[in-house]
N, C-alpha and C positions, 0 to 999 in steps of 0.2 A: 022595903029593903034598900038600901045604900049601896048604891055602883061603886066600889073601891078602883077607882083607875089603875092606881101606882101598883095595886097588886096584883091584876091584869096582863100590866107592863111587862112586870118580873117575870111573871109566868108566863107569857111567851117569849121572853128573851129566853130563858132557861130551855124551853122546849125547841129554841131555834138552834141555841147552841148542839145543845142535845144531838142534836138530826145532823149538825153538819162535819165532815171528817177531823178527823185530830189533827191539830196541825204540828207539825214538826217538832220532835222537842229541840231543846237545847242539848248539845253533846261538848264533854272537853274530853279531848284526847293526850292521854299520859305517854310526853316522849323522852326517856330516859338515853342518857348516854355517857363512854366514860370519858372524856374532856373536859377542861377547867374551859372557865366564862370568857377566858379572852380568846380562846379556840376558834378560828374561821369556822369549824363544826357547828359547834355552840351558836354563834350567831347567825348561821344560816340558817338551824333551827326555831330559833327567835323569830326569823327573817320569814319563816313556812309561815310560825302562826300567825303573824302578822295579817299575812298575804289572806291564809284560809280565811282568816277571822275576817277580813275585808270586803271576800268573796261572795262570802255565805249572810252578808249582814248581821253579823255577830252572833249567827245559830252554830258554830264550830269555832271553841275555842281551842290552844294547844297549850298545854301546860310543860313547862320542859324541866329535869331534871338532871344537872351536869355533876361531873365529880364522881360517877356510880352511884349517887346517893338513892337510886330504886336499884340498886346492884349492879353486879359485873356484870360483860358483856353477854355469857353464856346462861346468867342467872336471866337478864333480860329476855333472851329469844326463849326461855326456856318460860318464861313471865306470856311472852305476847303467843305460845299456843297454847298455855290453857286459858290465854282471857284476861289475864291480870295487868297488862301493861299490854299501851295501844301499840306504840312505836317503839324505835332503834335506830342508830345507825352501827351497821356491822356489816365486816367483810369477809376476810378468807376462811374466819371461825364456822361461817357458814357450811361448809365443806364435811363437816359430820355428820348433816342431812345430804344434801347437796354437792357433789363430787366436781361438777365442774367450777364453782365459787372456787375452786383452787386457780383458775385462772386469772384471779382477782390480782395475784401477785409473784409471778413467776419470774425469775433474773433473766433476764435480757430479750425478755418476750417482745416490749413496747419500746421501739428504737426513739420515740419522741413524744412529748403530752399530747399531740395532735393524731398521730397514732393510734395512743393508748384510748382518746376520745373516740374515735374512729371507731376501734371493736367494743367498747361500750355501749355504743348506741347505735350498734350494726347488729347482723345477724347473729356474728358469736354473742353480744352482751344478751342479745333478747332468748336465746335457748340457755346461757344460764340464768337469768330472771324466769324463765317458765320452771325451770326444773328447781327453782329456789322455792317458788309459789307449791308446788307439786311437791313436793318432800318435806320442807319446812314448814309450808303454809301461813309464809310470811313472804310480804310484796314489796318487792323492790320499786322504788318509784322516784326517787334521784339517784346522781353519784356524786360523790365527793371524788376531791384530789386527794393522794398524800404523796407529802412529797419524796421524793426520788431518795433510794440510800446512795451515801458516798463514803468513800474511803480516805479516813485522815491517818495523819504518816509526819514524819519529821524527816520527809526528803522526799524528791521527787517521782512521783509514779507514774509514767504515761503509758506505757504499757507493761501485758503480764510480764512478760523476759525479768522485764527489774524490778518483782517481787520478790524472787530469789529466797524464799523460806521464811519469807515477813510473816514472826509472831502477831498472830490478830487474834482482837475477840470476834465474835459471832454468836447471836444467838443458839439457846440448842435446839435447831432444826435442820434435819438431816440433810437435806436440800444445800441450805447455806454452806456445812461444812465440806459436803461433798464437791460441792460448786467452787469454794474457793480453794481448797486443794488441787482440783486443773487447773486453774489460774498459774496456779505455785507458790500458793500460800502456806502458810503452817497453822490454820484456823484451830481454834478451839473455843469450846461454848463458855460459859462466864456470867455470873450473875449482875445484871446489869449497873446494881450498887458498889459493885467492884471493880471495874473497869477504870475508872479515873486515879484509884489509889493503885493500879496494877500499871497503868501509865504511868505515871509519876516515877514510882519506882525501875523500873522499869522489864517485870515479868514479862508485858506485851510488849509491842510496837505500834502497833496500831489497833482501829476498830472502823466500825461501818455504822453510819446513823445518817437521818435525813440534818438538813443544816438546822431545824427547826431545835431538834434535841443536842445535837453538838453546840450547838448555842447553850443553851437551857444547863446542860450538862457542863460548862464551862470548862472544855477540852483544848480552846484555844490557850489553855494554862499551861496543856503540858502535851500539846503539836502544832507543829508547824506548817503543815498545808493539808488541804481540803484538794484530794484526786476526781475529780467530778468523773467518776466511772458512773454512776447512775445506773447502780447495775438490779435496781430493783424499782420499776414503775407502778404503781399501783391506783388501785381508788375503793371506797371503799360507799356504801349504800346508805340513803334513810329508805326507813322500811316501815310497811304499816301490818300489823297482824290483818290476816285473809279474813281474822272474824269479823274484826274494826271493818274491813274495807266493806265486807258485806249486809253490814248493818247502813253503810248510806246509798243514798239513793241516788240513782243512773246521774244524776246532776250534780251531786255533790262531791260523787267519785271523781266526774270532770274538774269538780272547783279544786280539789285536793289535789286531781295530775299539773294544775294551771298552777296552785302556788307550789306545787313540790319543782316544776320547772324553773321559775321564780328565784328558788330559793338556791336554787343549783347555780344559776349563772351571779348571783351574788358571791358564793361560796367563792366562786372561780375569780372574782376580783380579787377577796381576799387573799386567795391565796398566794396568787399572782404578788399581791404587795408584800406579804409575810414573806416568801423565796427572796425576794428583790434585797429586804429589810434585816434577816439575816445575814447575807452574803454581804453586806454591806458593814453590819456588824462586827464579823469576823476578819473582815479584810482592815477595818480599823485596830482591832485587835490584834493585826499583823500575821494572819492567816495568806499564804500564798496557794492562790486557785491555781489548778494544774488543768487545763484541758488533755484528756487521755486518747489514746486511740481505738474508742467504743467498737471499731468493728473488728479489733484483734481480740478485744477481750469478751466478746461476743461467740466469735470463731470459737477460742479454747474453752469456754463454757459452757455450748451446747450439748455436747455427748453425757457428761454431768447430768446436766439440766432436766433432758428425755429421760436418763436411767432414775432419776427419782420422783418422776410425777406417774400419775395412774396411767392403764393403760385406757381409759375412758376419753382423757382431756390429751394423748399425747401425739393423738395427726394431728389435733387443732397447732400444740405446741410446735411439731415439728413446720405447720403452715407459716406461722409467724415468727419463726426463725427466715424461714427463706424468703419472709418478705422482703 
């Protein structure tokens, strides 16, 4: 009989494999969002998978989807709990599971980015991430900046007294309109396609936008200054589905909190340049910046502000008012 070695071989390689644990497979994770490519967003998500992928030795890929193109925000969270898409980044929308995510974005809550850092990554940000994990069953695991709203005008704003029944748009959210009303404004909601032809002519007076979109939006056509009331601070989450998160292992949950940190202080560069590079833009376009008097128009906003949030999230709010 003929000793076949090579066949030997085989069969115990096969039988050793056999015997020994599976090793890890390969995963990519699908993170959908709705911002275009040049989006500090967008690149910090770029920036996660990078970091993951780097991490994990190329066992965790991120595949990223920008423009909605795996759908809208709400088609998205509504995607990552039953399974169908890993990630997101989303913010106050959260709030139809999760009641306090309305804290995400409240007018005059966050007197500064430092602040607004502050209750993010403090007590308050961590009981609304538990209660976003627990209702929505999707994990917050960075924050985003966005940037501040401000109010453009063809004259000078610094404080409420001389808003004096200044025609504005406003999105329609009851908040907003109720808000700038104490102020002493004359708000009214507006579909946002129509606001620069409604400037122009001149239905409105003004409008409220971060500088990012008053840029984009090319309002410095038809107003003349940028009120930096910043009366809306915000930030906004990447998020990974609870099922995503629970499918890796105690080690890789780590590698993913390491690049999603990673990816966050990236963000914050960009954004940092993006604010700096607008404002820069507009003030070439002959946009005059108005410094306001934030803690009058603070003052006349709060009672507003309490009578239209829940009463879940509003000792927090009334807290950070009297900060």
């Amino acid at each position: 009989m003929t000793f076949n070695w090579k066949m030997t071989v085989a069969a115990a390689t096969v039988a050793t494999l056999a015997a020994m644990p599976a090793l890890a497979q390969d995963m990519t994770l699908k993170l959908g969002h709705l911002a275009n490519e040049d989006n500090p967003w967008h690149l910090a998500s770029v920036k996660f998978g990078e970091e993951l992928s780097a991490l994990t030795d190329g066992r965790i890929a991120v595949e990223v989807f920008p423009n909605e193109s795996l759908g809208k925000e709400i088609d998205l969270i509504n995607g990552m709990q039953l399974g169908t898409v890993d990630m997101t980044i989303t913010g106050e929308s959260l709030q139809n599971w999760a009641p306090m995510a309305a804290l995400l974005a409240v007018p005059y809550a966050y007197k500064s980015i430092d602040h607004m850092d502050e209750v993010a990554s403090g007590a308050i940000g961590d009981q609304i991430k538990a209660q976003i994990v627990e209702k929505a069953q999707i994990r917050p695991i960075a924050h985003f900046a966005r940037g501040p709203r401000n109010l453009t005008s063809n004259r000078a704003i610094a404080h409420p007294d001389e808003l004096n029944g200044l025609k504005m748009r406003v999105p329609n959210v009851p908040l907003f309109v109720d808000t700038w009303q104490a102020l002493g404004a004359n708000p009214g909601p507006m579909a946002f396609s129509e606001v620069f032809t409604s400037l122009q002519n001149g239905t409105i007076e003004s409008q409220e936008n971060p500088l990012a979109l008053i840029r984009s939006a090319s309002f410095h056509e038809v107003q003349s200054h940028v009120n930096m009331t910043e009366h809306v601070r915000s930030w906004i989450y990447l998020t990974i589905a609870e099922s995503t998160w629970n499918k890796l292992s105690e080690e890789d949950q780590g590698h993913v909190m390491e690049a999603a940190s990673r990816a966050q202080a990236y963000e914050r560069e960009l954004f940092n340049e993006s604010i700096a590079a607008d404002r820069a833009f507009l003030e070439e376009k002959g946009m005059t910046f108005v410094e306001v008097d934030g803690a009058a128009f603070q003052a006349a906003a709060k009672d507003a502000v309490l009578m239209n949030v829940n009463d879940e999230i509003k000792p927090i709010v009334e807290g950070l008012f009297s900060e």
